[in-house]
C-alpha positions as a LaTeX table, in Angstrom:
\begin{tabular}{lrrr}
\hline
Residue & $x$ (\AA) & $y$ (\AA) & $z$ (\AA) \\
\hline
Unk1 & 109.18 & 138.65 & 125.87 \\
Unk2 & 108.57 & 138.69 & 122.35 \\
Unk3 & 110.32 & 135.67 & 120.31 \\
Unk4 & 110.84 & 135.75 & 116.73 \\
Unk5 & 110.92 & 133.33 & 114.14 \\
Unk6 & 111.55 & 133.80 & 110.14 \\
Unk7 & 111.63 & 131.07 & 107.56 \\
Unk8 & 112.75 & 130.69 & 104.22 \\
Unk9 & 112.54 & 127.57 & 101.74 \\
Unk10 & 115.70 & 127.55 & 100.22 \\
Unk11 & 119.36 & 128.31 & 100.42 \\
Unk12 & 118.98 & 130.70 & 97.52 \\
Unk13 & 116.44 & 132.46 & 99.15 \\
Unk14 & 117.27 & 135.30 & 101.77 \\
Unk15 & 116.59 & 136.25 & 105.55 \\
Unk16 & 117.38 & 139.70 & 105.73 \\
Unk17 & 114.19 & 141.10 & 105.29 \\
Unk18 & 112.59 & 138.91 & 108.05 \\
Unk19 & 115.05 & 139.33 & 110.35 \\
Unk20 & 115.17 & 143.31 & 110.12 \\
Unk21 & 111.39 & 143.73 & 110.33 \\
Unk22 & 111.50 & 141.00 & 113.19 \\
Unk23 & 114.00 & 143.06 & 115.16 \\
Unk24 & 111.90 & 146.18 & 114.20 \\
Unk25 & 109.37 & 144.22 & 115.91 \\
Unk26 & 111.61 & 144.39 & 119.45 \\
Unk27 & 112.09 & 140.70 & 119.34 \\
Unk28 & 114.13 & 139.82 & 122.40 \\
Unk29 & 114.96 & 136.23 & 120.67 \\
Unk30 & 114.94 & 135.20 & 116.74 \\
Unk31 & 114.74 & 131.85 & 115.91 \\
Unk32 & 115.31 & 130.88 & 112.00 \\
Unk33 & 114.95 & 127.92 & 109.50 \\
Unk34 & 116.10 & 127.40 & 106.12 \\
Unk35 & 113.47 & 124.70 & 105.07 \\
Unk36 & 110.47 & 123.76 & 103.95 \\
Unk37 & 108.46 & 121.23 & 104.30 \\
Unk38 & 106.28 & 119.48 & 107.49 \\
Unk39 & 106.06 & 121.97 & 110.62 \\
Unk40 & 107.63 & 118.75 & 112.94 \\
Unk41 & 111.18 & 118.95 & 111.03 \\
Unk42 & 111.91 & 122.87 & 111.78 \\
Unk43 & 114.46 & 123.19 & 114.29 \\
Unk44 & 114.39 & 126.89 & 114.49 \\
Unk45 & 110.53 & 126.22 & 114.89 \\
Unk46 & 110.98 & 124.30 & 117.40 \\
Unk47 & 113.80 & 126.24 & 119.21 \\
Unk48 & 111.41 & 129.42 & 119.25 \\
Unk49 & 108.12 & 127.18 & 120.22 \\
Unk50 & 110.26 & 125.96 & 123.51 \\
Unk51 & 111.64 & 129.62 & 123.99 \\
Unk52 & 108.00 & 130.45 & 124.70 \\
Unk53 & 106.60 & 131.33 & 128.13 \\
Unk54 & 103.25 & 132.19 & 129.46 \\
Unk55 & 102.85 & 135.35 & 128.59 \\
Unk56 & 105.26 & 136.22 & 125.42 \\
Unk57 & 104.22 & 136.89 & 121.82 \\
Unk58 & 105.46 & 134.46 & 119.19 \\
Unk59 & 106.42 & 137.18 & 116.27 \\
Unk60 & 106.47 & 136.39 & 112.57 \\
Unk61 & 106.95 & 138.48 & 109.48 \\
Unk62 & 103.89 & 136.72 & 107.78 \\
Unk63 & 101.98 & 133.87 & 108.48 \\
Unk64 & 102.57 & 131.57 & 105.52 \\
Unk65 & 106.13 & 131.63 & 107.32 \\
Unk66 & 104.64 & 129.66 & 110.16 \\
Unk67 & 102.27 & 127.02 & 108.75 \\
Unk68 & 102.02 & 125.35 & 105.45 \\
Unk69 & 98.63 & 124.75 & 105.79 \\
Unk70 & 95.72 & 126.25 & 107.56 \\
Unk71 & 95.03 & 123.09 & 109.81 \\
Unk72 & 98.93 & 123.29 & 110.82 \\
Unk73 & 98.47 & 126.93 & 111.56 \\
Unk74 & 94.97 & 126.53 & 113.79 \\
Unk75 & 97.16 & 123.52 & 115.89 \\
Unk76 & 100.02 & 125.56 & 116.56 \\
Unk77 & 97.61 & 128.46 & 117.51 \\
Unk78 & 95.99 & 126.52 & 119.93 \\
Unk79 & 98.74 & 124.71 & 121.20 \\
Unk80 & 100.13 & 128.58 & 122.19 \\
Unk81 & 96.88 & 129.59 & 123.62 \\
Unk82 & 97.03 & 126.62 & 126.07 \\
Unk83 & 100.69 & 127.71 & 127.01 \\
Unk84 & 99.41 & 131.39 & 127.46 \\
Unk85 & 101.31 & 132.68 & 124.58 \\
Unk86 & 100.29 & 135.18 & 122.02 \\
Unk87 & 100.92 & 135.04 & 118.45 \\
Unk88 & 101.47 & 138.41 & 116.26 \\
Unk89 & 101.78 & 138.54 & 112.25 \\
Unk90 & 103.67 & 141.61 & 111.34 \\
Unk91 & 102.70 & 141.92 & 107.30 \\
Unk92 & 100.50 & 140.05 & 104.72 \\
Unk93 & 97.21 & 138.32 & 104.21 \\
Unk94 & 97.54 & 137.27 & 108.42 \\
Unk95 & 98.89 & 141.04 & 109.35 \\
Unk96 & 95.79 & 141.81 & 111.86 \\
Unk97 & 96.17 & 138.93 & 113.42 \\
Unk98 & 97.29 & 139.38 & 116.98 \\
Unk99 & 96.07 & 136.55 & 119.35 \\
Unk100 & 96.85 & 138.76 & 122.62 \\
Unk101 & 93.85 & 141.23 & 121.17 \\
Unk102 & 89.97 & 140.96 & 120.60 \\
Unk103 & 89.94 & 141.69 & 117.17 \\
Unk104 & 93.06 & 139.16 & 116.59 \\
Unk105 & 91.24 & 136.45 & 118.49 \\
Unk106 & 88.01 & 137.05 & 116.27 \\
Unk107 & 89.96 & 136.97 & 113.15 \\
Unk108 & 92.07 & 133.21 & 114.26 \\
Unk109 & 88.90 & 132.21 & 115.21 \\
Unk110 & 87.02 & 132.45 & 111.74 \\
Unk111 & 90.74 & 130.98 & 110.25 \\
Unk112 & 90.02 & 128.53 & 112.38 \\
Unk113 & 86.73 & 127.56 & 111.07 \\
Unk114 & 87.30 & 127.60 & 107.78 \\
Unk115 & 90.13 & 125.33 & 108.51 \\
Unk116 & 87.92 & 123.26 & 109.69 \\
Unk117 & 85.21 & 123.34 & 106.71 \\
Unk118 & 88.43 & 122.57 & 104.39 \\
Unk119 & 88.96 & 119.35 & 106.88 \\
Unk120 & 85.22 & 118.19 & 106.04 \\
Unk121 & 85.15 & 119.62 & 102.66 \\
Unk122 & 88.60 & 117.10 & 102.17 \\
Unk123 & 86.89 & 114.23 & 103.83 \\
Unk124 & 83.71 & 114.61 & 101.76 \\
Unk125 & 85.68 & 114.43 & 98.33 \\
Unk126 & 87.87 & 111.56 & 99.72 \\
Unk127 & 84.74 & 109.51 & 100.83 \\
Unk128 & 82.81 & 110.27 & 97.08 \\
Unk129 & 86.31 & 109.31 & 95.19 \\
Unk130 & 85.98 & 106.02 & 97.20 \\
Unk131 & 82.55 & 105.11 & 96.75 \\
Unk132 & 83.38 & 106.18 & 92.91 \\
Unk133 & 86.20 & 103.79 & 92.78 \\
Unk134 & 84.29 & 101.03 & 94.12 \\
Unk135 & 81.51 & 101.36 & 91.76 \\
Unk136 & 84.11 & 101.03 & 89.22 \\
Unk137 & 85.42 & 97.57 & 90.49 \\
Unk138 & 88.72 & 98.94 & 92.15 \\
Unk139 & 89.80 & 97.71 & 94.37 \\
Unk140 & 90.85 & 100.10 & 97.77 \\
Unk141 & 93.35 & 99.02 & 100.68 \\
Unk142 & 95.64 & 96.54 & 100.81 \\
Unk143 & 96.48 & 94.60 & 97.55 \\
Unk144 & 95.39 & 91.23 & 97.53 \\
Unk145 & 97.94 & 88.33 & 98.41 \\
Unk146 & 96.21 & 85.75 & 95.96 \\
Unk147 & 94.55 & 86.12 & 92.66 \\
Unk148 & 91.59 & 84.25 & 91.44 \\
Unk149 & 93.20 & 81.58 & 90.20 \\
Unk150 & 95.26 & 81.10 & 93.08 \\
Unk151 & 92.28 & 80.90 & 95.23 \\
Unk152 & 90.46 & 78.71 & 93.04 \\
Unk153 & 93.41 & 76.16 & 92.55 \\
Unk154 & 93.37 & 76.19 & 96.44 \\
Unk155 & 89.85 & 75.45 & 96.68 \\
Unk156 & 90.36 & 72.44 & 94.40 \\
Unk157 & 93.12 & 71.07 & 96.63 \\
Unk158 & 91.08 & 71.07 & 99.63 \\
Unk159 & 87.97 & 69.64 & 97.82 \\
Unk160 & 90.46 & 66.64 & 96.85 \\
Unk161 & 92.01 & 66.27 & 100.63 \\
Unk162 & 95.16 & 65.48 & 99.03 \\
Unk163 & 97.02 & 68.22 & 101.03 \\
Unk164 & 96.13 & 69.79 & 104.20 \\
Unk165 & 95.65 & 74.06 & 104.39 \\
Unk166 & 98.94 & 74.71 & 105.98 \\
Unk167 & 100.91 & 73.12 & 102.97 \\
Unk168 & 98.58 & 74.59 & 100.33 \\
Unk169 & 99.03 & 77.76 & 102.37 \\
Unk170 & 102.94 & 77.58 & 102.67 \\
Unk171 & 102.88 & 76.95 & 98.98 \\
Unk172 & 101.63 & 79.83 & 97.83 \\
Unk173 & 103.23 & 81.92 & 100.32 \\
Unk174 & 100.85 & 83.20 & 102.62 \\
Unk175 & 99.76 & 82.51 & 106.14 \\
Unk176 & 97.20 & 79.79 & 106.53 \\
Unk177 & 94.38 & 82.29 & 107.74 \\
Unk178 & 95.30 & 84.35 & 104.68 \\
Unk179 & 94.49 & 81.40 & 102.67 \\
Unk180 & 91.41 & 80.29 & 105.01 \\
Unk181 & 89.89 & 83.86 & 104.37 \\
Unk182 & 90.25 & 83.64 & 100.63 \\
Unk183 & 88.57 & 80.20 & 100.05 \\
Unk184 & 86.15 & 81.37 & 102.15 \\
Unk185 & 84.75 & 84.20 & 100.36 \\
Unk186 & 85.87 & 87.24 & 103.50 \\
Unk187 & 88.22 & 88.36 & 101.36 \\
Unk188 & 87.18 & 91.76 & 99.91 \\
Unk189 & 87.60 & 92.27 & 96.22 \\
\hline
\end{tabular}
């Protein structure tokens, strides 16, 4: 059985064409959304995904309809080939892809590796910005809960013995192992 799906981002923006090239397509079942945004919060998406048996084609009019990013598109893909279902692209950049055929399995297979380079590629840049940042004196993660001259006023206090760390702690509003880590020097900066 061939199921359809068609997507569009807005209200303003129309189905028609979709739909007609999808039922040019002989799709038994058409599924639709009027959203955009993460591939998790498409009902129609999801409608047409659980239509899907072993053995049908999952048809769309292009492939930026399915996927907002490459890595999205690879998961789904996959997630289809384990169920034994075939995905076809009927026009665009993705129009010779046909997962049920050679040549379509070829071409989602290099997709999928160059999904995967723009994963590392990502990660890379991410890990450079950090080390960048740090060098800089940022600081990355959580935000602090005390300053530097909390911590130092804290340190005084329990130099003195005057008060005992769960008071000095309950003070400046934090736990008591917050505080413990902080005049202890774990705390990173």
């Amino acid at each position: 059985m061939n199921i359809g799906y068609a997507r569009v981002s807005t209200d303003e923006q129309n189905l028609d064409l979709q739909l007609a090239a999808l039922g040019d397509a002989d799709c038994d079942r058409i599924f639709s959304d009027r959203v955009s945004g993460d591939i998790n919060h498409r009902q129609g998406l999801n409608r047409a995904l659980t239509a899907c048996q072993e053995g049908d084609l999952l048809v769309v009019w292009k492939l930026d309809r399915l996927g907002r990013s490459l890595h999205d598109l690879v998961n789904l893909v996959e997630s289809l080939n384990v169920r034994g279902v075939g995905l076809k692209v009927l026009t665009g950049m993705g129009a010779q892809v046909d997962t049920t055929r050679p040549d379509g399995k070829l071409i989602f297979g290099i997709l999928a590796t160059l999904a995967e380079f723009e994963r590392e590629l990502i990660r890379e840049r991410t890990r450079a910005g950090m080390a960048a940042a740090r060098r800089r004196g940022v600081h990355l993660g959580r935000p602090r809960k005390l300053d530097d001259a909390q911590i130092t006023k804290a340190r005084q206090l329990i130099e003195a013995g005057g008060s005992c760390a769960t008071d000095i702690a309950a003070g400046l509003g934090v736990h008591v192992n917050t505080l413990r880590r902080a005049v202890s020097g774990t705390v990173s900066k």
